[in-house]
VMD Tcl script that builds the backbone (N, CA, C; Angstrom):
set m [mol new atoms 231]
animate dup $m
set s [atomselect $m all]
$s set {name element resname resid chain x y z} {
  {N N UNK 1 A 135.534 97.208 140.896}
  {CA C UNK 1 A 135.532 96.723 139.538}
  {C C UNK 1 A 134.178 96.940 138.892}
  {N N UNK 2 A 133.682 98.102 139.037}
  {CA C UNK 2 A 132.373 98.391 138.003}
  {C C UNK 2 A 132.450 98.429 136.797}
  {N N UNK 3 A 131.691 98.121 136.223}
  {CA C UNK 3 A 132.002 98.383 134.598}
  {C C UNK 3 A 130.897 99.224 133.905}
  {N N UNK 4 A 131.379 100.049 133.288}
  {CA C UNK 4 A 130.838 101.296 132.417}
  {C C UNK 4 A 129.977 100.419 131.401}
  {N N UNK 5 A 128.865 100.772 131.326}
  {CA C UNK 5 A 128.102 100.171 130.294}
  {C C UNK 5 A 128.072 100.627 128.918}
  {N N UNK 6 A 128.278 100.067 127.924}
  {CA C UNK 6 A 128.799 101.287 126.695}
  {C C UNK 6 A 127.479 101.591 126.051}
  {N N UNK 7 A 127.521 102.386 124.857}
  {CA C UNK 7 A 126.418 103.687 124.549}
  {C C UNK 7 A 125.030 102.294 123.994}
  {N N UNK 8 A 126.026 101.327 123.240}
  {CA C UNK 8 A 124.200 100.573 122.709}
  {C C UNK 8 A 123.560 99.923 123.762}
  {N N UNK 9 A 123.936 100.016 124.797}
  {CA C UNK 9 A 123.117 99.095 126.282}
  {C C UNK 9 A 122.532 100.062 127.000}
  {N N UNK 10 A 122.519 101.701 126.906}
  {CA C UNK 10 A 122.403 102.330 127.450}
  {C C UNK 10 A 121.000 102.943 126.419}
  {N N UNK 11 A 121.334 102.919 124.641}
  {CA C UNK 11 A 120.394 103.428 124.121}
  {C C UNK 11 A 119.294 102.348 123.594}
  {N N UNK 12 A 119.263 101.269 124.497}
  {CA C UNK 12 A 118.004 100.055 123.774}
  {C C UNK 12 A 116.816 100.335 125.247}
  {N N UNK 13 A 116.370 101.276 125.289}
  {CA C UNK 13 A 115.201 101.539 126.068}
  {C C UNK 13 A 114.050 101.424 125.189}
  {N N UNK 14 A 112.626 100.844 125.451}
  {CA C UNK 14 A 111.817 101.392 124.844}
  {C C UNK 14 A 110.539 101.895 125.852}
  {N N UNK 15 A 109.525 102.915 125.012}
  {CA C UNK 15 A 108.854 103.805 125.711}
  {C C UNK 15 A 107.124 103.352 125.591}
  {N N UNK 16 A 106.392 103.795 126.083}
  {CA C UNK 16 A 104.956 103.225 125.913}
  {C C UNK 16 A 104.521 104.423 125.281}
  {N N UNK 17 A 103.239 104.290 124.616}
  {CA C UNK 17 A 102.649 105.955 124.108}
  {C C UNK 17 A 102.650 107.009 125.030}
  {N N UNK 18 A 102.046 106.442 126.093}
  {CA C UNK 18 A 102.036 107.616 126.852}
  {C C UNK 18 A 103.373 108.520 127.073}
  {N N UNK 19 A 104.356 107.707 127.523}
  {CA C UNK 19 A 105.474 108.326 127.349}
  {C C UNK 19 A 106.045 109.169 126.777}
  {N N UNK 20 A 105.894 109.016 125.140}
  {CA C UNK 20 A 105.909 109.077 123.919}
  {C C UNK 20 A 105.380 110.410 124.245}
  {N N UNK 21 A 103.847 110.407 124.447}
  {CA C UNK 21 A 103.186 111.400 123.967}
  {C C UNK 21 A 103.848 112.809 125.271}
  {N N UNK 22 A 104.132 112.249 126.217}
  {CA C UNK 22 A 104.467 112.936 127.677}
  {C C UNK 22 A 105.882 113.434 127.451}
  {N N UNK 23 A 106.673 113.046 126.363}
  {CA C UNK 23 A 108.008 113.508 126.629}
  {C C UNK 23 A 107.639 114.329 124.929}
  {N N UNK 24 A 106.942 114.675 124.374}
  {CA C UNK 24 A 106.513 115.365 123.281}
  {C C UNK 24 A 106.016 116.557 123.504}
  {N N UNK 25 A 104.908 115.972 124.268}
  {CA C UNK 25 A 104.339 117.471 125.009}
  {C C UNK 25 A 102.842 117.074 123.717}
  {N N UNK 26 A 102.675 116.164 123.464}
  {CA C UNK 26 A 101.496 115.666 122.253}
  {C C UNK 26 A 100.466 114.680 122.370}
  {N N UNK 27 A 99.217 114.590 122.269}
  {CA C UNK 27 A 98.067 114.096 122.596}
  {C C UNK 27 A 97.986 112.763 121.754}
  {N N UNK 28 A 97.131 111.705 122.283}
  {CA C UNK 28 A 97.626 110.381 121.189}
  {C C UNK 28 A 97.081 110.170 120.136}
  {N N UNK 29 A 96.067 111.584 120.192}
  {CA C UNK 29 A 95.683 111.888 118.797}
  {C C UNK 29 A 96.621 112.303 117.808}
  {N N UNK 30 A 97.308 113.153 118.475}
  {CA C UNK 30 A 98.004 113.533 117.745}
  {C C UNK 30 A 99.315 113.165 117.327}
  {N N UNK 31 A 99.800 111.837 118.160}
  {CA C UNK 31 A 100.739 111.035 117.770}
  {C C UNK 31 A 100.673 109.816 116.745}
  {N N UNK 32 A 99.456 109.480 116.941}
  {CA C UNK 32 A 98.554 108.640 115.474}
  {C C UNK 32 A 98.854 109.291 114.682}
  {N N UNK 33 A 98.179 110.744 114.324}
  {CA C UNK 33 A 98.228 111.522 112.940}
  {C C UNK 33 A 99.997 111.354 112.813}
  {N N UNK 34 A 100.839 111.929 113.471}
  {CA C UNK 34 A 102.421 111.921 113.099}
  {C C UNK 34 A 102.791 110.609 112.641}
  {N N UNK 35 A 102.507 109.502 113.258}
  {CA C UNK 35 A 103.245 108.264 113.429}
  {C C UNK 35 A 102.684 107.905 111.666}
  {N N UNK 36 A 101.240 108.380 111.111}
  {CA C UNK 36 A 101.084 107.822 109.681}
  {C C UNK 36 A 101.508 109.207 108.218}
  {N N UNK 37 A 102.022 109.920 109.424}
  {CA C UNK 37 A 102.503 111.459 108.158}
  {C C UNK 37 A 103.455 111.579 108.094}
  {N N UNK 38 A 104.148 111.677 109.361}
  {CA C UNK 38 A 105.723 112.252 109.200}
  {C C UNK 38 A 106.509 111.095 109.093}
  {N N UNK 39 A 107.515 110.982 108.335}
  {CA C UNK 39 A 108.326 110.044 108.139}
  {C C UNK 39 A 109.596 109.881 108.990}
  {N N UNK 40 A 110.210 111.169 110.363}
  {CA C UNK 40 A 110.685 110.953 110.571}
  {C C UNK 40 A 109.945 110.187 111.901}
  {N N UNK 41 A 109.130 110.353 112.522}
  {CA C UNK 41 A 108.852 110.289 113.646}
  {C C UNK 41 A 108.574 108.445 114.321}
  {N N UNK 42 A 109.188 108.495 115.589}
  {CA C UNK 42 A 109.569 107.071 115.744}
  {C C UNK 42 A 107.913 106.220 115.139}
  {N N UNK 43 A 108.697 104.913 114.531}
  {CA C UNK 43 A 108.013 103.916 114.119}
  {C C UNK 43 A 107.892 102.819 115.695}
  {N N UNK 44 A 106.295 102.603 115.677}
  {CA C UNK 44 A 105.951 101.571 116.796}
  {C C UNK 44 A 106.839 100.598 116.479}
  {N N UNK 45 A 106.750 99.508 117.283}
  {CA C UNK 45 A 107.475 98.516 117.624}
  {C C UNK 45 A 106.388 97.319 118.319}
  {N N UNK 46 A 105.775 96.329 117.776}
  {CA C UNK 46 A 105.494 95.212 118.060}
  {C C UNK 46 A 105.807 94.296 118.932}
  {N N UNK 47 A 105.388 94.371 120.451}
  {CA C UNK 47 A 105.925 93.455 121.103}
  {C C UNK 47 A 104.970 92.458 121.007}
  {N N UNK 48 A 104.084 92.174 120.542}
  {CA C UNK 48 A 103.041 91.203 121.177}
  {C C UNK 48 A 101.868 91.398 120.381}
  {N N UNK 49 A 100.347 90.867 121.113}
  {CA C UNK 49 A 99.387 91.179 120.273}
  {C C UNK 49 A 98.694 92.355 120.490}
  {N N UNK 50 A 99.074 92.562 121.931}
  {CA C UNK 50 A 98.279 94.140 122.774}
  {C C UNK 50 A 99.776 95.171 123.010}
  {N N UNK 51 A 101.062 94.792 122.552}
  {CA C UNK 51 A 101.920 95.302 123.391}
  {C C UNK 51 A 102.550 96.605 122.272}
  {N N UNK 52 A 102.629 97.589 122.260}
  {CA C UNK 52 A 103.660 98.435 121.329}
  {C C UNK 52 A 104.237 99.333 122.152}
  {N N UNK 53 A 105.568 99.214 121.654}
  {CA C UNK 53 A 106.344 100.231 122.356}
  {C C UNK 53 A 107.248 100.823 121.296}
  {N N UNK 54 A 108.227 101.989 121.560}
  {CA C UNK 54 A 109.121 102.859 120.958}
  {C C UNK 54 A 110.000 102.884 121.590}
  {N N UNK 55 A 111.124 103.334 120.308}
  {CA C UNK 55 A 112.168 103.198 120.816}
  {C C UNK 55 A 112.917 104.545 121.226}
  {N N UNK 56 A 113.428 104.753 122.781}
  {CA C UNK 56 A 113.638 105.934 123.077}
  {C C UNK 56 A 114.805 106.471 122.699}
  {N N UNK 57 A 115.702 105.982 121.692}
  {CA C UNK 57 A 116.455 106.574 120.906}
  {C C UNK 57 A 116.210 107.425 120.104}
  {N N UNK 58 A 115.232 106.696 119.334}
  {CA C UNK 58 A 114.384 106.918 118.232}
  {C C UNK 58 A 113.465 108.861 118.471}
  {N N UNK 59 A 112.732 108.466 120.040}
  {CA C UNK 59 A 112.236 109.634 120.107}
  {C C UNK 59 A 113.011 110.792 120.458}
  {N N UNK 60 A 114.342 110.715 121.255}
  {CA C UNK 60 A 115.341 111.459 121.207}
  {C C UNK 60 A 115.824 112.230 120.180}
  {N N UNK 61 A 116.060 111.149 119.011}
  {CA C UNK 61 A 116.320 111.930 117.547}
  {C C UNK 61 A 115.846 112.599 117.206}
  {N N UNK 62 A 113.786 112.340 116.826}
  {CA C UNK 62 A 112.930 112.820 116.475}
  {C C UNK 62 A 112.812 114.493 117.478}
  {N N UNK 63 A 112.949 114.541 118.578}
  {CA C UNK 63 A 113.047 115.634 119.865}
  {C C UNK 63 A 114.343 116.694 118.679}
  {N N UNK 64 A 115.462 115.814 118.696}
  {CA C UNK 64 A 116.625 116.646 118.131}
  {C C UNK 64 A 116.229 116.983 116.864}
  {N N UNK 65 A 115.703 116.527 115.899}
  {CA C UNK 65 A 115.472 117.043 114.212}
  {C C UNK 65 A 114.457 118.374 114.940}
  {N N UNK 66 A 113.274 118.174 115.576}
  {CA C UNK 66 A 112.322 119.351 116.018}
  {C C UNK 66 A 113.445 120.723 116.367}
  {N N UNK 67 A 114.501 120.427 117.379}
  {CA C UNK 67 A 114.922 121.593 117.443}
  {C C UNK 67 A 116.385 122.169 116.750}
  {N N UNK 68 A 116.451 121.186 115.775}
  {CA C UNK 68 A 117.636 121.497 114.690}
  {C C UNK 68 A 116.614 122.529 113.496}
  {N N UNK 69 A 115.360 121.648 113.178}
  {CA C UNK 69 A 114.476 122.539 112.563}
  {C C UNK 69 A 114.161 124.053 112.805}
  {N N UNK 70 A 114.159 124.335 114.144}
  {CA C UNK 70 A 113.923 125.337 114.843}
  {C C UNK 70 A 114.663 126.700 114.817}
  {N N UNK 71 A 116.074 125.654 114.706}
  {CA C UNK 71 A 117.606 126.629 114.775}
  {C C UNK 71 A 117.536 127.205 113.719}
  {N N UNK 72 A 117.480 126.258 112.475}
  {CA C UNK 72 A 117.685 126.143 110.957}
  {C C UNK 72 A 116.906 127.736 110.232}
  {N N UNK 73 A 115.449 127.651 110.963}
  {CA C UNK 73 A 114.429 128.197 110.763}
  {C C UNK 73 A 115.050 130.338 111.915}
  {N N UNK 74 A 115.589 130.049 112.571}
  {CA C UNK 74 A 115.998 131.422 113.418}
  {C C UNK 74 A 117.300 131.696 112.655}
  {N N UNK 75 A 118.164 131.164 111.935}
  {CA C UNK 75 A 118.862 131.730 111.000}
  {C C UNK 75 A 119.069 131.859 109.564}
  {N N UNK 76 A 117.918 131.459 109.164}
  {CA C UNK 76 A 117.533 131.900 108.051}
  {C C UNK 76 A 117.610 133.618 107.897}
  {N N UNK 77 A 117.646 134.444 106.640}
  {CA C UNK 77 A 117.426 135.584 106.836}
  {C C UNK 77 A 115.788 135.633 106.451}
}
mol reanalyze $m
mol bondsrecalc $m
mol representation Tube
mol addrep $m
């Protein structure tokens, strides 16, 4: 009797910068500069007074717009 966990219990992870920056392939310099320019790119998350984390949905998406951009951009003429 296992039970399948459904998709919103599965997508409420959250990530630390490093993470962030490690599953980007991006320096935390350079995740500062994104996090106050780009509008899509995941918004921190407030746990505490020292604590921020992201949400790994969030950076998933942000991962998917990068290579929808990409596609978008190779079929262009």
């Amino acid at each position: 009797m296992g039970s399948k966990p459904n998709d919103q219990e599965t997508a409420l992870r959250f990530v630390k910068l490093a993470e962030l920056c490690n599953r980007l392939g991006i320096s935390r310099s350079e995740a500062f500069r994104r996090i106050h320019s780009a509008p899509n790119f995941p918004k921190p998350i407030r746990m505490g007074a020292r604590c921020v984390v992201y949400s790994s949905g969030e950076v998933d998406d942000y991962q998917n717009g990068l290579i929808a951009q990409r596609d978008a951009k190779a079929v262009a003429p």
